[in-house]
N, C-alpha and C positions, 0 to 999 in steps of 0.2 A: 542589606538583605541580598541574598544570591536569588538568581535572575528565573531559576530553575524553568529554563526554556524549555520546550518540546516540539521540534515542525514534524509533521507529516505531507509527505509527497506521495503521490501513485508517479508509477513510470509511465513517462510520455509514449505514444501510440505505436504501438507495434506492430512489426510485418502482416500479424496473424487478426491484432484487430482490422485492419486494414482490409484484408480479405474475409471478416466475420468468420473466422475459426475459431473453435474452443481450443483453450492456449494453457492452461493449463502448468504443468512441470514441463514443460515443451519450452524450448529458451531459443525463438526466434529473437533478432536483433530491435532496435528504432528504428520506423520510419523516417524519412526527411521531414514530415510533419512532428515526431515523435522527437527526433534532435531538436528540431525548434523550440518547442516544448520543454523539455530538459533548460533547455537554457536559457528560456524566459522562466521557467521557474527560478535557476538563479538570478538574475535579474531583479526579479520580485523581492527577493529576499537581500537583496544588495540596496535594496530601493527604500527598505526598512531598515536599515542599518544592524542587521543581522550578522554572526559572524558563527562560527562552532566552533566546539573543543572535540567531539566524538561524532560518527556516523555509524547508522546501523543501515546494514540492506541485505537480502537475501543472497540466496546462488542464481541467481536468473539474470543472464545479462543485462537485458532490458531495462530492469532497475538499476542495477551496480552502474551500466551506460548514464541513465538518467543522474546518479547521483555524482559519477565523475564530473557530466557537463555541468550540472550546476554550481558544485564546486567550484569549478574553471571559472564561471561568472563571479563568484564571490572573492578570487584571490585563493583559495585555499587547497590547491593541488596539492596532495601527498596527506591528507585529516588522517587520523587512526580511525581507519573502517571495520566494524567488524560484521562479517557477514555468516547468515545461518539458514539453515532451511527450514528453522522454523519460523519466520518468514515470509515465505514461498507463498504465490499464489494457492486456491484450490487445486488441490488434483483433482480434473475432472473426468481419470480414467479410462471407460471407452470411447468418451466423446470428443478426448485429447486431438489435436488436427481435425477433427471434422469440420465439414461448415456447417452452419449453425440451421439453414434451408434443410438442407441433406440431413442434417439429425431429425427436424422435423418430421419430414417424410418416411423416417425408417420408424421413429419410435414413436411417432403423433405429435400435435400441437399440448396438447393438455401435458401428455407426460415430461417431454422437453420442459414445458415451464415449470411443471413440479419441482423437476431437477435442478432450475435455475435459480428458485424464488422461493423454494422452500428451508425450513432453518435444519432440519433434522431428513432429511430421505434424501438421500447419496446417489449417484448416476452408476450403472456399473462398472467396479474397481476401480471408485475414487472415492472424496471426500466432500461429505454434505459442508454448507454453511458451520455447523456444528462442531464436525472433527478438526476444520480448521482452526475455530478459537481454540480446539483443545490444544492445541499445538503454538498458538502464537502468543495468547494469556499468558501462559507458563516463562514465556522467552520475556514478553514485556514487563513482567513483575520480579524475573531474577537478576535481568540484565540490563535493562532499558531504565524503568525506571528509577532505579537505586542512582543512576549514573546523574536523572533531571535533577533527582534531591540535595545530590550532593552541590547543585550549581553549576555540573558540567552543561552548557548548553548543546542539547541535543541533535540531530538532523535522522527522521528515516526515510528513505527510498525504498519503497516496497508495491502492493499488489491493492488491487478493489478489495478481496475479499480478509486479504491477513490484516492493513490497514480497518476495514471495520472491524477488527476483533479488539484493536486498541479502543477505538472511538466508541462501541460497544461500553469499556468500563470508564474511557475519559468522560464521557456523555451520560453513564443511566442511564442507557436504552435497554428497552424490552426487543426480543428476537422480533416480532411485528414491524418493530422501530428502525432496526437496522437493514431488516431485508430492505427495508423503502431507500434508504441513503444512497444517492449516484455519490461516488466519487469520481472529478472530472480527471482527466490526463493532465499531466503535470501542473497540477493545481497547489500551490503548500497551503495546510493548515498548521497556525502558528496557535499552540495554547502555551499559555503562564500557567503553572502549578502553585496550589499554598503548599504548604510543609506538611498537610495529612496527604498528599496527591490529587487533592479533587482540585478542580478546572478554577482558577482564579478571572484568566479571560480565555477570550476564542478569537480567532482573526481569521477568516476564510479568503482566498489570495484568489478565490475563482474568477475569473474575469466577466 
């Protein structure tokens, strides 16, 4: 039986979370905690005796950094990557670079969390909860998926919110469901797939 692996990684800690900025399509680099991170995630998955055939990650350094390093942990410098923006974190439009204080203060507390925690109401000229899954579902059922089924074992490096749009259909979750999910920094979640795609097991690597 093919092994039809699938990990998910978020990218370890970036500049901008570092500073509580909304980050957005904004492609600040890793933190020194953030490189750590990247590569105790490899580590982890080194530690399982994990290996890949494919990686998928976005345009956002952060990630693409994250999945380099952990690569490097694993042996596996030079994997066929392929990378897309749909992918990509939220765009969270005017709140791109702000800090997160300073949004408060201009827009409110209530309407800030709106914008944060709600699955359908967008910040100005960006993207709710919502329009991201429209964009990332589509990428993980043409591209992603087909590749777990076939046995390729999988690795993605990607974002909190496009990674919940996966675990969203890996999981049956309700929009309720997924707004509540933290994903930590460089954390892998390792699932096994049956042959229809649903979740056979689940391994969360969070420490």
């Amino acid at each position: 039986m093919s092994d039809r692996l699938l990990v998910l990684v978020r990218h370890g800690q970036s500049e901008w979370n570092l500073k509580n900025l909304f980050t957005g399509w904004k492609d600040p680099d890793l933190t020194e905690q953030g490189i750590a991170e990247a590569k105790e995630a490899g580590r982890k998955l080194k530690a399982q005796g994990l290996s890949f055939d494919i990686a998928f990650t976005s345009v956002l350094k952060r990630a693409q950094h994250t999945l380099d390093l952990a690569l490097a942990e694993i042996g596996q410098t030079g994997l066929k990557t392929l990378k897309d923006l749909a992918l990509n974190e939220r765009d969270y439009g005017d709140l791109s670079g702000l800090n997160k204080d300073d949004a408060r203060k201009k827009w409110g507390e209530d309407q800030v969390l709106i914008w944060r925690r709600s699955y359908d109401v967008s910040p100005p000229g960006g993207e709710s909860l919502k329009d991201t899954l429209a964009r990332a579902l589509p990428y993980y059922v043409q591209e992603i998926l087909p590749c777990v089924l076939r046995g390729e074992r999988t690795l993605v490096a990607a974002h909190g919110n496009s990674l919940r749009a996966l675990i969203m259909v890996l999981e049956k979750l309700s929009p309720e469901q997924i707004l509540k999910r933290e994903l930590a920094t460089g954390a892998p979640i390792i699932y096994r797939l049956n042959a229809d795609s649903t979740v056979a097991s689940k391994l969360d690597l969070t420490s």
